[in-house]
C-alpha positions as CSV (number, residue, x, y, z in Angstrom):
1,X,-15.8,-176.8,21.7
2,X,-18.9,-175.4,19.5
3,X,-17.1,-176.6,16.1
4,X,-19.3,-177.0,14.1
5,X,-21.8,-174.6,15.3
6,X,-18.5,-172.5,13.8
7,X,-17.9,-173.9,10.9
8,X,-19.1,-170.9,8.0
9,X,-15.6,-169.0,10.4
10,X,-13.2,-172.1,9.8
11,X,-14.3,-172.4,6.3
12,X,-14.1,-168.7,5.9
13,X,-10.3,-169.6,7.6
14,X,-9.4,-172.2,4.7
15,X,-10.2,-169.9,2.2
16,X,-7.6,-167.2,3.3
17,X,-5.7,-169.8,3.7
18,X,-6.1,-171.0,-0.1
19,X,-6.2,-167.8,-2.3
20,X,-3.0,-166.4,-1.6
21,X,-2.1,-169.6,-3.4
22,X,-4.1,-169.6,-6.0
23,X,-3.1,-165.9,-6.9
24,X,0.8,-167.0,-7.0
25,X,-0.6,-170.0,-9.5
26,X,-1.9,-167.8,-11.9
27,X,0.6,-165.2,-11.7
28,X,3.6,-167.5,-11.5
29,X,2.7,-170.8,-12.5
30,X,4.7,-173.9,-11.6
31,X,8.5,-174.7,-12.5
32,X,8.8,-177.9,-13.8
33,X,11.2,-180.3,-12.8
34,X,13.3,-182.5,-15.8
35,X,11.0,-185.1,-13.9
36,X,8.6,-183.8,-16.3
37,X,9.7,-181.7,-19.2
38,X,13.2,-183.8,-19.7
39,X,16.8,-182.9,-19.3
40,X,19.8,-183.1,-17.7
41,X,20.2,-181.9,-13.6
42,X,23.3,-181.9,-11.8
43,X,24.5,-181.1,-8.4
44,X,28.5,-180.0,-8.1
45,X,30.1,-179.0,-5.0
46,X,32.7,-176.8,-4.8
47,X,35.9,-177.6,-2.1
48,X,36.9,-173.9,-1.8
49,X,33.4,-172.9,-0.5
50,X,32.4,-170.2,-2.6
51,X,30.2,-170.0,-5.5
52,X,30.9,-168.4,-8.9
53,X,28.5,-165.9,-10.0
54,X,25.1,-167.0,-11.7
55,X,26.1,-165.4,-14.5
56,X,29.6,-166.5,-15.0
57,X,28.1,-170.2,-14.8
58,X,25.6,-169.2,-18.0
59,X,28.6,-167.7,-20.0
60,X,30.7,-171.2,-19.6
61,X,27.7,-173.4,-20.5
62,X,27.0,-171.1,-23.5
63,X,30.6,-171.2,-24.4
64,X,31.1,-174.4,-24.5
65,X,27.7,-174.9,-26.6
66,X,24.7,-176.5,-23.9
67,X,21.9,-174.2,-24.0
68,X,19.3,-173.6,-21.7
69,X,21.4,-173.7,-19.0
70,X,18.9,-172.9,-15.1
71,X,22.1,-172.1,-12.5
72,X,21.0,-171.9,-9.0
73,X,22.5,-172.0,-5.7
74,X,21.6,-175.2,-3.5
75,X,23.7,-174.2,-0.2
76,X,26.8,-172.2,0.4
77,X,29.2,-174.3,-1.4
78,X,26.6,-176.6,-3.9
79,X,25.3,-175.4,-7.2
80,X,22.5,-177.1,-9.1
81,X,22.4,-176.6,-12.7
82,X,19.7,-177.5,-15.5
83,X,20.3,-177.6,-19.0
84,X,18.3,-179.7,-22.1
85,X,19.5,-183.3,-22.6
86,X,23.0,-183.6,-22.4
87,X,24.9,-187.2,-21.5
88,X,28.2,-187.6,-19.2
89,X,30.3,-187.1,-21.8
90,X,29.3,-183.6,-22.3
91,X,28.7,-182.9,-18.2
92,X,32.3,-184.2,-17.5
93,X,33.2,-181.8,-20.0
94,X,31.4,-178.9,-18.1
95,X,32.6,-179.7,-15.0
96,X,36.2,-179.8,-16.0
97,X,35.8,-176.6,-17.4
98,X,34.5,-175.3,-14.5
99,X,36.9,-176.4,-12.3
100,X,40.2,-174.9,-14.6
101,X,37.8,-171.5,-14.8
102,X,37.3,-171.0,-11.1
103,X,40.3,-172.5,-10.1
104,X,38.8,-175.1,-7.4
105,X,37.8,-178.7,-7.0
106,X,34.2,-179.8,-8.2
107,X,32.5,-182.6,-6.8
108,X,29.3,-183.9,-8.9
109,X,27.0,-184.9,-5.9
110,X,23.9,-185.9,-8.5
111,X,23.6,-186.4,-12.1
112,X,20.3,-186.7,-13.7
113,X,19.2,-187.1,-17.1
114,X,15.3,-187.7,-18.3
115,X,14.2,-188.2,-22.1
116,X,11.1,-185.4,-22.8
117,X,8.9,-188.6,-23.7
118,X,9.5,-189.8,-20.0
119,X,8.7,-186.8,-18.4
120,X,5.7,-186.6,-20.0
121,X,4.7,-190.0,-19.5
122,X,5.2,-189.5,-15.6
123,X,3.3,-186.5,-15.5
124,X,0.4,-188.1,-17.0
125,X,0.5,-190.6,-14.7
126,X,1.1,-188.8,-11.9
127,X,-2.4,-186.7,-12.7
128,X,-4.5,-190.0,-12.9
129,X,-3.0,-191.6,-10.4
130,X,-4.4,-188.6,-8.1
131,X,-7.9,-188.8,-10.0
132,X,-8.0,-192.7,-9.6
133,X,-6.9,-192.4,-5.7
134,X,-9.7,-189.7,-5.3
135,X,-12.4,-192.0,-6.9
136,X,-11.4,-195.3,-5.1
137,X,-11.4,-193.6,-1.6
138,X,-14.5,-191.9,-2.3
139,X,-16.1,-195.3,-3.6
140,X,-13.9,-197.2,-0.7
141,X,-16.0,-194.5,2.5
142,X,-19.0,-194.9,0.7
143,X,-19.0,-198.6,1.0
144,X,-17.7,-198.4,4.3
145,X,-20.4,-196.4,5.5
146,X,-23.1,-198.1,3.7
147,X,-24.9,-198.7,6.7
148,X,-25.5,-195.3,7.5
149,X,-28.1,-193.0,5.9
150,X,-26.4,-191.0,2.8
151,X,-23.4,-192.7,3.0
152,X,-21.9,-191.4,0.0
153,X,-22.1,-187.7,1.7
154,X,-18.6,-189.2,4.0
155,X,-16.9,-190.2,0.6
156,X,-17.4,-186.8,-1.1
157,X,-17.1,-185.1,2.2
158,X,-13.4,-186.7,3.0
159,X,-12.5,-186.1,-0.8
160,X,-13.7,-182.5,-0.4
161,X,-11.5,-182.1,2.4
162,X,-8.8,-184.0,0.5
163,X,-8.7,-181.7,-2.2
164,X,-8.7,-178.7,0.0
165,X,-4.9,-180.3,1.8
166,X,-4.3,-180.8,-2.4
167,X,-4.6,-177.2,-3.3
168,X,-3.2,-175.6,-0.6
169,X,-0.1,-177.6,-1.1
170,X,0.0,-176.5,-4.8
171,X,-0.8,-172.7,-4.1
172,X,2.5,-173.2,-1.3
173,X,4.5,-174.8,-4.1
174,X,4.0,-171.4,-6.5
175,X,5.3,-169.4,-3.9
176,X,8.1,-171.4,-2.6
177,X,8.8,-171.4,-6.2
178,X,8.8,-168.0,-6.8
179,X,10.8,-166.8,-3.9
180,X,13.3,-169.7,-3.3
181,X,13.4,-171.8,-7.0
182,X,12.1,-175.0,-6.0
183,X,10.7,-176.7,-8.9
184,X,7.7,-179.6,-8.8
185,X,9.4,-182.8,-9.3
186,X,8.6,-186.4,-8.7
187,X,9.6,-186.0,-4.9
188,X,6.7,-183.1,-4.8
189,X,4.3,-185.4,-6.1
190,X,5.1,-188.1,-3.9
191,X,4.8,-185.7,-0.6
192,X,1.0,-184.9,-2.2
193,X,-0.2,-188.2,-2.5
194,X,1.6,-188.6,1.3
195,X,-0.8,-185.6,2.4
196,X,-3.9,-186.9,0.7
197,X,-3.5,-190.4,2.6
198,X,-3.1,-188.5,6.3
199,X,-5.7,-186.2,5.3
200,X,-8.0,-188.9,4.7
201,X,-7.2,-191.7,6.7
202,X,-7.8,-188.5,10.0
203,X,-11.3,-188.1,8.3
204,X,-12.2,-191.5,8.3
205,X,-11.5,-191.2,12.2
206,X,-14.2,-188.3,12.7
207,X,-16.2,-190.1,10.2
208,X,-16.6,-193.2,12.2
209,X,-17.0,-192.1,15.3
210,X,-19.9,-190.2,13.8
211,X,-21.6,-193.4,12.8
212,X,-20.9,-195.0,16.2
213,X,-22.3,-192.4,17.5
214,X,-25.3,-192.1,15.3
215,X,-26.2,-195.8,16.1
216,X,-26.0,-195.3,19.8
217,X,-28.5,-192.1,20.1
218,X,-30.8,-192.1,17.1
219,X,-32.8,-189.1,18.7
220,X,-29.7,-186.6,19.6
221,X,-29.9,-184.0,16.4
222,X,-27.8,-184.5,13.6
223,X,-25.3,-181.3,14.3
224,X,-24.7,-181.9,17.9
225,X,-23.8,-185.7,16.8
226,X,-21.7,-184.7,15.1
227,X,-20.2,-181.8,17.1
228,X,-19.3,-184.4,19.7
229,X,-18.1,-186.7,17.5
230,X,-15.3,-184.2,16.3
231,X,-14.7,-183.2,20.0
232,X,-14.1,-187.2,20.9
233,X,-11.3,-187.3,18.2
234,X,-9.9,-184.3,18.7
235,X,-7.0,-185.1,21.1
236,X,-6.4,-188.3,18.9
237,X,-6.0,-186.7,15.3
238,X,-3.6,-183.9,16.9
239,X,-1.4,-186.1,18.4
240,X,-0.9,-188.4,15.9
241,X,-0.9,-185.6,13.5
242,X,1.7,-183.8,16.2
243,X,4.2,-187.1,16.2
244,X,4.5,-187.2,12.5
245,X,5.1,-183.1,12.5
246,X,8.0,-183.4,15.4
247,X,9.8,-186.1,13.2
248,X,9.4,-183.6,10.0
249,X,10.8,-180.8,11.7
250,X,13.9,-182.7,13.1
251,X,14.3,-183.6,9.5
252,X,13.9,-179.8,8.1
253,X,16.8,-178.7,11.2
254,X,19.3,-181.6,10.7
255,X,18.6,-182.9,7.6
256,X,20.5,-182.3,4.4
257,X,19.5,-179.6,1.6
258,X,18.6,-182.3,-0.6
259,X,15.0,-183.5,0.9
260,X,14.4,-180.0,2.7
261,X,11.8,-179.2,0.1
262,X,10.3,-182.5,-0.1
263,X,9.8,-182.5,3.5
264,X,8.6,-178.9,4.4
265,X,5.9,-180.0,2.0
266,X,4.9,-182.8,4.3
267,X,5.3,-180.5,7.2
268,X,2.8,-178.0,5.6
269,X,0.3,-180.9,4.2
270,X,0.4,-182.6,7.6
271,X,-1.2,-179.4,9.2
272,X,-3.2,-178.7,6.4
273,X,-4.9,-182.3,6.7
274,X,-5.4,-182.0,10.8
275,X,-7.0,-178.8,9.8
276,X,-9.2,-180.0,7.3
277,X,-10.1,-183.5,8.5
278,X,-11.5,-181.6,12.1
279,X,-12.9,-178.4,10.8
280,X,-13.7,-178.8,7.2
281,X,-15.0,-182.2,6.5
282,X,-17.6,-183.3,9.1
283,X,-19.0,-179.9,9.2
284,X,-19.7,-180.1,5.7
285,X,-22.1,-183.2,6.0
286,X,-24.0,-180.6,8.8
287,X,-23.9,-178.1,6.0
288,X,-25.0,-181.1,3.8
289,X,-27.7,-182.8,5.9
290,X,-29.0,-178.9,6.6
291,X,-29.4,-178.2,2.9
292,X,-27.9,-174.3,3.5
293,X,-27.3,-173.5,0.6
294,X,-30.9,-173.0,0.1
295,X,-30.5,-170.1,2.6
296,X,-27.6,-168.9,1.1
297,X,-29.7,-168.5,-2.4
298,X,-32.6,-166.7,-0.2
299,X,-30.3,-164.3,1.3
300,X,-28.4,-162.9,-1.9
301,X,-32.3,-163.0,-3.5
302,X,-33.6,-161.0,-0.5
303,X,-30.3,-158.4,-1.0
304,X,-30.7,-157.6,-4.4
């Protein structure tokens, strides 16, 4: 397969495959989880099977004096409600409200509460722990590959890639957000930094078979080195990538509502990262080693 030689097509592929994202960021933003702005979160079931209306759940917390009150529906008989800070005191009183109101049984399944200062604090740290896991891989490939010639083109090239899986996940998040209310919590977080090691670590894998292969014929050109190389790991990185993607999906079918989000994340990142490890970051050392941009500048000059 001719990869690289079409790689300006697969790049043109990731592209489309970002901005649709990147629109739903700046037109919808991201719903925060309490993981990050505080509150309280709880999940209630409800034995007779069917849900109030929205509505009527907004009117009971208002009554009874908890504003901010976020109803959604979780399933066919689980609602999930956020409101600002309150403490069990006051969600014991909600619930047995709720339960004389709508004349049924109410299960709490989950009861969270996180402090505004907290949720801060962990998404400040969740930003640098993303910056600092970006610099040490790129620093980590580039001493790994210190033997070859421009080694530190394979660090910025896998981190490149990286943040290609990165954004794509966020531009997903927007509009699972926007059509089905799923909010970035810690859980979200955790699936990117998952993502960011599986892109990487399938990178690697081109990466150094690149060098092997570099060391073995000095003379082959530069493009069809690394054209080979790609095609040598190409049955590897989809089937490992394909094992971790089964297990996902039998998780998405039988497993419960509560990790489906977390997990279709994964499912999406996983592909992402096979993508972008095969077709996006050893053809951009080619890209790299070529210097095309230079041709790119000459063309738009010769246009206008």
């Amino acid at each position: 397969m001719d990869i690289v030689g079409k790689r300006y097509l697969f790049f043109a592929i990731s592209l489309l495959l970002i901005v649709p994202g990147l629109i739903g960021l700046a037109a919808w933003g991201l719903p925060l989880a309490i993981d990050f702005t505080g509150g309280s979160y709880v999940e209630l079931q409800f034995d007779s099977g069917k849900l109030p209306e929205l509505q009527e759940i907004r009117t009971l917390y208002a009554d009874l004096d908890i504003p901010g009150a976020e109803p959604r529906t979780g399933g066919d008989d689980q609602l999930i409600v956020r409101t600002e800070l309150i403490d069990n005191a006051d969600n014991d009183r909600v619930v047995e409200e709720m339960s004389n109101r709508f004349n049924t049984e109410i299960t709490i399944l989950r009861f969270e509460t996180v402090g505004p200062l907290i949720g801060k604090e962990v998404a400040t740290r969740a930003s640098l722990a993303i910056a600092m896991a970006s610099v040490g891989i790129m620093l980590y490939i580039w001493y790994a590959f210190s033997g070859v010639k421009n080694a530190h083109r394979y660090g910025i090239g896998a981190i490149i890639a990286m943040l290609h899986d990165i954004v794509l996940l966020f531009g997903v998040q927007a509009i699972l957000s926007h059509f089905m209310g799923w909010e970035v919590d810690a859980l979200f977080l955790t699936a990117v930094l998952t993502v960011a090691s599986f892109s990487v670590h399938d990178s690697i894998v081109v990466f150094d078979r690149i060098r092997e292969n570099i060391q073995r014929s000095r003379r082959t050109p530069y493009e069809k080195i690394v054209n080979d190389s790609i095609n040598q790991t190409l049955a590897r990185s989809i089937n490992t990538q394909l094992t971790v993607f089964l297990t996902l999906l039998a998780l998405v079918i039988f497993g419960g509502s509560t990790l489906r989000h977390f997990v279709i994340i994964l499912m999406i990142g996983v592909l992402s990262g096979t993508y972008s490890s095969i077709f996006n970051a050893a053809p951009i050392l080619v890209v790299w080693e070529n210097q095309e941009w230079r041709q790119w500048f000459k063309r738009s000059a010769a246009s206008s």
